[in-house]
N, C-alpha and C positions, 0 to 999 in steps of 0.2 A: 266350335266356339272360338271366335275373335278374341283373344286375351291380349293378344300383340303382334305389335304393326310384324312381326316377324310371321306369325299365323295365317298371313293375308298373301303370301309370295304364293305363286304360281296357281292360283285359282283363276277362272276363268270371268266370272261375275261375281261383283261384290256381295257380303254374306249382308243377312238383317242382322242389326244389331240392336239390342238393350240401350235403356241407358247408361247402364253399368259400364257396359263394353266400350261405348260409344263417347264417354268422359274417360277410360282409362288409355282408350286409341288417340284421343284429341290433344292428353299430355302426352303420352307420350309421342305423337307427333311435333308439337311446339318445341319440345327437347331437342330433335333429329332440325326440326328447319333452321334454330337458333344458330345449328353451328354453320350454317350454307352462305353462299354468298348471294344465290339468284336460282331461280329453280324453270323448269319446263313442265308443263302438264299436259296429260293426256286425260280425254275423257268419252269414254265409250256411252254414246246415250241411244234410246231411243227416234232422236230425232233433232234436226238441227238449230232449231229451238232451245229444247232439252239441253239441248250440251252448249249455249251460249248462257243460258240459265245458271246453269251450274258452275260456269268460269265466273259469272257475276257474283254468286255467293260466296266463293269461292276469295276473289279479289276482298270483298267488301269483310269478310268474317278474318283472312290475315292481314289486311291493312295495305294488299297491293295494289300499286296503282294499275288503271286498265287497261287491257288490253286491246289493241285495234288489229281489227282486222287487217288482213294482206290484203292487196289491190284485187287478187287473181281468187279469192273467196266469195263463195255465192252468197246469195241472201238467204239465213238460217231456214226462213219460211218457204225455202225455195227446195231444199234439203227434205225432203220427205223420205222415213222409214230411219233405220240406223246411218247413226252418223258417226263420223270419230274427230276431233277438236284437237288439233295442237297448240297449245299456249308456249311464247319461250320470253320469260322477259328480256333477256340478252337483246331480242332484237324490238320488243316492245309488243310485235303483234301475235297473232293466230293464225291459226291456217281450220278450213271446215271441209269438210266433205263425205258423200255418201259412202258407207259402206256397211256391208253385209256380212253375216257370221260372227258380230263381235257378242262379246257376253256385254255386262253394264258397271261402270261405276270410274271412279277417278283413282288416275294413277301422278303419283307428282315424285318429281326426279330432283334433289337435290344437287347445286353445283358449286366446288368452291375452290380457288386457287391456292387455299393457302393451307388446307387440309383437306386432301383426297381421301382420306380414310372415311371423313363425314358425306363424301356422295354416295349416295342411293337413292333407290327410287321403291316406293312405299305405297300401298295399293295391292286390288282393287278398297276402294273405300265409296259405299253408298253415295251416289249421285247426291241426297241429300244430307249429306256428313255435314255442310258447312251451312245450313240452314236454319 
């Protein structure tokens, strides 16, 4: 059972969650991001769609602006099977690509200059946590 974004380290695919769970992971997520300056994500999907999908909810549910692809990223629908998504806002865009063997769900890394005690990275969390 998911009680806390602490519960969620070293699992391989994100767990189901209630809604219990899923409103008590989402404050205390809001908590951990307030104190960051800029974050990276990672998101393990089924497909390259899938994991552009999910950076969109993802943007639009904490209010960041979007991300654009890198030059050297294929077209998501081009990305067939598992994929894995690097989001970094530092530089604005993403990165996609195939890959195999991963489990599913979103991992998001906080970064911040003026307290490194506040970075971590928090995950996996359901592909559709931010939906």
């Amino acid at each position: 059972m998911a009680a806390s974004l602490r519960d969620l380290r070293g699992l391989r695919t994100a767990p189901e969650l209630n809604d219990s769970q899923r409103h008590a992971l989402r404050q205390e997520l809001q908590q951990r991001l307030a104190a960051c300056d800029w974050f990276t994500l990672g998101v393990m999907a089924p497909s390259g769609a899938a994991a552009v999908q999910t950076l969109r909810s993802c943007e639009t549910a904490l209010g960041w602006s979007a991300l654009e692809p890198d030059p050297a990223t294929p077209d998501p629908q081009d990305v067939g099977g598992t994929a894995f998504l690097k989001g970094n806002q530092n530089t604005g865009r993403f990165q996609l690509r195939p890959e195999s063997g991963l489990g599913e769900g979103v991992l998001i890394t906080g970064h911040s200059l003026a307290d490194p005690d506040a970075e971590d990275t928090w995950g996996p969390l359901p592909l559709n946590f931010f939906d």
